[in-house]
N, C-alpha and C positions, 0 to 999 in steps of 0.2 A: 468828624467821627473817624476812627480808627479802625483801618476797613481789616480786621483777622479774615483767614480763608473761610470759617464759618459763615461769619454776617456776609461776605463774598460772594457764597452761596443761596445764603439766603436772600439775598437782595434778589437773585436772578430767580427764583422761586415766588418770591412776591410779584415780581414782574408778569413772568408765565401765567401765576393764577388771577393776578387783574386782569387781561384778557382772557385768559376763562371765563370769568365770570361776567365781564360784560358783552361774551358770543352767548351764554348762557348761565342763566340767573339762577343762583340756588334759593332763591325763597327766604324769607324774610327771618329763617332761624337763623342761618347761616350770616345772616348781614354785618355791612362794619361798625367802625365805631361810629358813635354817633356823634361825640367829642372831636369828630375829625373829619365829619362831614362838610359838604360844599353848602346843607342849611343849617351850621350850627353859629351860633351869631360870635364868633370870634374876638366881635368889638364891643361886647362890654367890658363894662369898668371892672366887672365880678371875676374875668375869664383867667384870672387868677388861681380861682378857687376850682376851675373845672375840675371833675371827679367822674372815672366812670370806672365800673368793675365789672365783670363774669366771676360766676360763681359758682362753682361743684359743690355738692355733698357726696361722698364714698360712702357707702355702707353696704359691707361685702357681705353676701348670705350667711358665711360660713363667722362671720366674726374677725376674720384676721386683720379689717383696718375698718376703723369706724371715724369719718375724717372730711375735710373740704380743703379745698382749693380756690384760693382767687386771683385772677391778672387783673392787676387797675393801672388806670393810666393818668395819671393828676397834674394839671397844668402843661400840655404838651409841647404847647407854644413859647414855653418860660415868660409868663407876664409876670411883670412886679418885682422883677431885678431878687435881690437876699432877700427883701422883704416879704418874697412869695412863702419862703420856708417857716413862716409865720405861721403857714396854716398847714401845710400836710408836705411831706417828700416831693418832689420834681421829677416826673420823667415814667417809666416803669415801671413795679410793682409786684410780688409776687407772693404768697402767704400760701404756707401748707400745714395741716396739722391735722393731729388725729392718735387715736387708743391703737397699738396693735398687741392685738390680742387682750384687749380689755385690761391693759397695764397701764401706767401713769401716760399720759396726753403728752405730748407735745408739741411746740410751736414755733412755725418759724417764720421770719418777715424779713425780705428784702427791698430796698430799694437800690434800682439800676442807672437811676439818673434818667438824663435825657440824651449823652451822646449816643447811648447804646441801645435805640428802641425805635425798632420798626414796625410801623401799623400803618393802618388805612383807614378810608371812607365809605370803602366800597365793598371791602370783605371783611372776615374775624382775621387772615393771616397775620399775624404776632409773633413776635420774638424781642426779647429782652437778654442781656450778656452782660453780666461783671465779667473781667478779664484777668484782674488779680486773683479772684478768688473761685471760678469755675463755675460759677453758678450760673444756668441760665435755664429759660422760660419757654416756652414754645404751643401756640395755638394753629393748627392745620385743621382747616373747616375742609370739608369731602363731601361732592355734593354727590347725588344718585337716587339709585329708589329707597333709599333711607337717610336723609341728610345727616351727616354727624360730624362732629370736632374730634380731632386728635390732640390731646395732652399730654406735653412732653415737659421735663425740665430737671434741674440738679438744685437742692438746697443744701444748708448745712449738715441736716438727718434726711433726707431722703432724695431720691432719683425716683420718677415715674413715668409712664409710658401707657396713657390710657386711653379710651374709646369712650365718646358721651352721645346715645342719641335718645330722641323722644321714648319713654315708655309707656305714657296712655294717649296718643293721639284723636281716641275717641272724646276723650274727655275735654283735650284742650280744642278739638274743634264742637263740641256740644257749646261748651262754656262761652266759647268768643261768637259763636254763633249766635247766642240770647246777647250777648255781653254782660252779662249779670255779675260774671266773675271772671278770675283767674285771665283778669285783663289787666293791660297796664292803668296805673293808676299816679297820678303826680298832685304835687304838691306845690305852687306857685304864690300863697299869699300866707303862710305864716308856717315855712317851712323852719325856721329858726331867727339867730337874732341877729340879718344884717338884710335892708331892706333889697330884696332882689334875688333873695338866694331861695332856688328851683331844685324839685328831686321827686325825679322819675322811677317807680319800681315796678317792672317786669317779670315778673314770673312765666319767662319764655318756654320753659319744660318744666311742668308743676310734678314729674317725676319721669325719674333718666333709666337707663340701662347701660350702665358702668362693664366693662372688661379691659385688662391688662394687666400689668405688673406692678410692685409698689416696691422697689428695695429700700429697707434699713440702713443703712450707711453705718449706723455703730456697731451691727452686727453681724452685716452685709446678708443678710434674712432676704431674699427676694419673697415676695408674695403675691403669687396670683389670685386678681381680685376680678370676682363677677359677681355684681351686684346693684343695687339700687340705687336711688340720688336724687339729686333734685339741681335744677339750673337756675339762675337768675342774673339777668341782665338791668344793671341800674346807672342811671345817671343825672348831671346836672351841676349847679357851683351851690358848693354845702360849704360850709364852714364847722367840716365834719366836730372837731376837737371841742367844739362849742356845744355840740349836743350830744347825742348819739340816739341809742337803738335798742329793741326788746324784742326778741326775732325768734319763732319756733317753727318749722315745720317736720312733719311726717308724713308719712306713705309706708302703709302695707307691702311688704313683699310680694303679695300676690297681686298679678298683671291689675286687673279690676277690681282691688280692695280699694277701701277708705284714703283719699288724700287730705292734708289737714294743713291748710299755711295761714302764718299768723304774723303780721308785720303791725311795729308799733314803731315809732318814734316820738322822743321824747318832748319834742314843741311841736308838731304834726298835728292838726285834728283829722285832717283828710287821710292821712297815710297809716288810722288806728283803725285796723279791719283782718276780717278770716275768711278765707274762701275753701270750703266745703266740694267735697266730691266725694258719691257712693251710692249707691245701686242700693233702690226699694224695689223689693219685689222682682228683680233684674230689669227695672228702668231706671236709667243715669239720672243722676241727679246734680246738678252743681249748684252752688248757692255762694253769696258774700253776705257775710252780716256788718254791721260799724258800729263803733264805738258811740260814734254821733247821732246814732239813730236808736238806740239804746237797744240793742240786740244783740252787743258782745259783753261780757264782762272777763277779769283775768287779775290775778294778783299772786306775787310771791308771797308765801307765809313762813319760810326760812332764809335767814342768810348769815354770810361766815363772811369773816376778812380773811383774803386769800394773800398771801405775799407777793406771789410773781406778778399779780395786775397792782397791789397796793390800795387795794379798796375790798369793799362788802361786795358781796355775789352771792346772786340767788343760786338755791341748793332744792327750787321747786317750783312748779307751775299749778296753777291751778285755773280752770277756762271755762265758763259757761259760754256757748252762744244759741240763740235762741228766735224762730221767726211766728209767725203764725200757723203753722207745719209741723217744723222739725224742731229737736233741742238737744243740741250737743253738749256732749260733759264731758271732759277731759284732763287728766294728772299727768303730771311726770315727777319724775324724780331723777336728780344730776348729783352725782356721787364728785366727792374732791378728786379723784381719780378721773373721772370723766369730763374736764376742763382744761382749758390750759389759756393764755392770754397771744393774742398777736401783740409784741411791742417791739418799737421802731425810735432810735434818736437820732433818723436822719432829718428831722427837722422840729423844731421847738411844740409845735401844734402835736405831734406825735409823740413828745415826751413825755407829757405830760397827760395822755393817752390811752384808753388801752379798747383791745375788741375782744373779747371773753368768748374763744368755741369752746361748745358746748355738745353734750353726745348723752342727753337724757334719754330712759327707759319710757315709753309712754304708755297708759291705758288711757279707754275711753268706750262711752255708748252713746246711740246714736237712737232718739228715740220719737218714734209717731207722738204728735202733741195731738190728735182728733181721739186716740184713747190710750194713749202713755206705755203702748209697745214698743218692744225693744225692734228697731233696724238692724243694727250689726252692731256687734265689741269686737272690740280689736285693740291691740297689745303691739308691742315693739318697739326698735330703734330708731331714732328721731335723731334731728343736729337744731343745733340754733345758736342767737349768737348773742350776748350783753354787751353794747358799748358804753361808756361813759368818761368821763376826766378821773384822773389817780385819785387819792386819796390826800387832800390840802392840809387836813389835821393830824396825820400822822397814823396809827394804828390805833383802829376803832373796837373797842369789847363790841361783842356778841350780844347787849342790849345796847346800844347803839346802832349799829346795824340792821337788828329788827324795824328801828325805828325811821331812821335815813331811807330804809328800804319801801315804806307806806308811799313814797310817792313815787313809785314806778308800780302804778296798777289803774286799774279804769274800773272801782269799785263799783 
């Protein structure tokens, strides 16, 4: 590695905070990678394909950046010599995107490699550095009477500088309390199509409290953003480019409104489920429904071929979930303006690629099933995300699409 006065720094920074954290323990938000831990099985054959990410949503009260943030780390060990690039980038990671000011989305996606990325087992400290081109990445976990991550970094459109800590803590301790929800949930026997491939999704902060800056780099616009979010921590060895994903969550701006997260994956049965959070009557309530248990259902009814992913994209959601209790109903609606794609050809697996953020408008009621009372409506901004492979046949008409589209839903 090529040691700049930077990474210099930072190395000695990593160092201070590993003995920090092992005189005192920030709690298990706060933890490292798990792809880098002393129990992560290093030696299989798959460890190729390891995959792990952190995940921000931004969504600033005021509207001026409506967006997410991820640091992944894929194959940290370099297994599988060139032929690892088979399946995803090497090394570091970093994708930022988002609406400012509700104008056309944009997207950006780095990879760092692997000389230039320093992580751990023990904490979130992070940093990733390209050298040519300025870009770099930066997670500072801060432990205290509020645990929180610091988010730093420089892309092609933007430089950031933000604060992520818990914003319903009642909620994620009600939840993991039952464990009914809004707990990790994996996927170990028919995660996709290579026998042995595992994936973990966490939903560590089912909604954040965002503060700091956001500059525009094309138009050097600094924006002070305080606002809402959502975290998640996922990992495992995926042979992501082979399948992908159908991802929505929201959350209420107010402290104790409505939480709504909806994770699908496309060869998954375990990992097709919603977990619920919202106050009857001002008693919490949290809930998971599955797909497998026939108490969610969910389907696009519009799509469009967008150019910059090279495929059909949903332009809509539409959600029942439903228990012996409650019965959620929910829409959005994702405007061509509120999309934009992560794509990456640092490696063949990513070429061919894409991950679709998304920044849909949502409604929805929430309603007593014992005499079909309304609990709470509620309305707002939501993020989410489409993954799948490009488009192999070239550009799809708009009945096409509708069509190709039927099999991403759990009618």
């Amino acid at each position: 590695m090529k040691l700049t006065v930077r990474t210099f720094v930072f190395t000695i920074l990593v160092s201070h905070a590993t003995l920090l954290f092992a005189l005192e323990p920030a709690g298990d938000s706060l933890r490292g990678w798990h792809i880098l831990s002393a129990t992560w099985n290093d030696k299989h054959p798959l460890d190729f394909m390891t995959i792990e990410w952190e995940y921000f949503m931004i969504h600033d009260y005021e509207g001026k950046f409506t967006g997410t943030i991820g640091y992944v780390i894929t194959n940290p060990r370099s297994k599988g010599g060139p032929a690892a690039n088979l399946v995803v980038p090497q090394g570091g990671n970093v994708a930022i995107g988002g609406q400012v000011y509700g104008r056309q989305a944009i997207g950006d996606y780095i990879n760092f490699g692997s000389d230039h990325l320093l992580a751990n087992g023990d904490n979130k400290q992070t940093y990733f550095e390209a050298e040519k081109s300025g870009y770099w990445a930066q997670i500072t976990p801060e432990a205290g009477t509020v645990p929180l991550l610091h988010l730093q970094g420089q892309s092609e459109h933007f430089a950031w500088d933000l604060t992520v800590q818990e914003g319903t803590p009642e909620l994620l301790a009600r939840a993991r309390e039952t464990g009914q929800s809004f707990s990790p949930v994996s996927d170990t026997r028919a995660m996709g199509h290579i026998q042995g491939e595992t994936w973990t999704v966490d939903a560590i902060w089912p909604r954040t409290d965002v503060a700091g800056t956001i500059k525009v780099l094309d138009t050097g616009e600094v924006l002070s953003i305080k606002g809402k979010g959502y975290r998640e921590n996922s990992w495992g060895r995926y042979a992501m480019p082979l399948d992908g994903w159908d991802f929505l969550s929201f959350h209420e701006y107010k402290e104790d409104g409505v939480v709504a997260i909806l994770q699908t994956y496309h060869q998954s049965k375990d990992l097709d489920y919603l977990d619920l959070g919202f106050r009857d009557a001002g008693e919490l309530k949290t809930l998971r429904f599955t797909t497998k248990d026939g108490q969610l259902k969910w389907k696009h009814h519009l799509w469009n071929f967008a150019w910059r992913p090279f495929q059909c994209v949903p332009m809509d959601w539409d959600i029942v979930a439903e228990n012996a209790d409650y019965r959620l109903e929910l829409t959005a609606d994702i405007s061509a303006e509120a999309q934009d794609p992560f794509l990456s050809n640092a490696a063949l697996g990513t070429r061919i690629f894409f991950i679709q953020e998304q920044y849909p408008q949502v409604r929805g009621k929430i309603y007593r099933k014992i005499d079909g009372s309304v609990v709470s409506t509620f309305a707002g901004q939501a993020g989410g995300e489409f993954a799948v492979h490009k488009s192999l046949r070239g550009v799809r008409p708009q009945t096409e699409c509708q069509k190709w589209g039927t099999k991403f839903q759990s009618p």
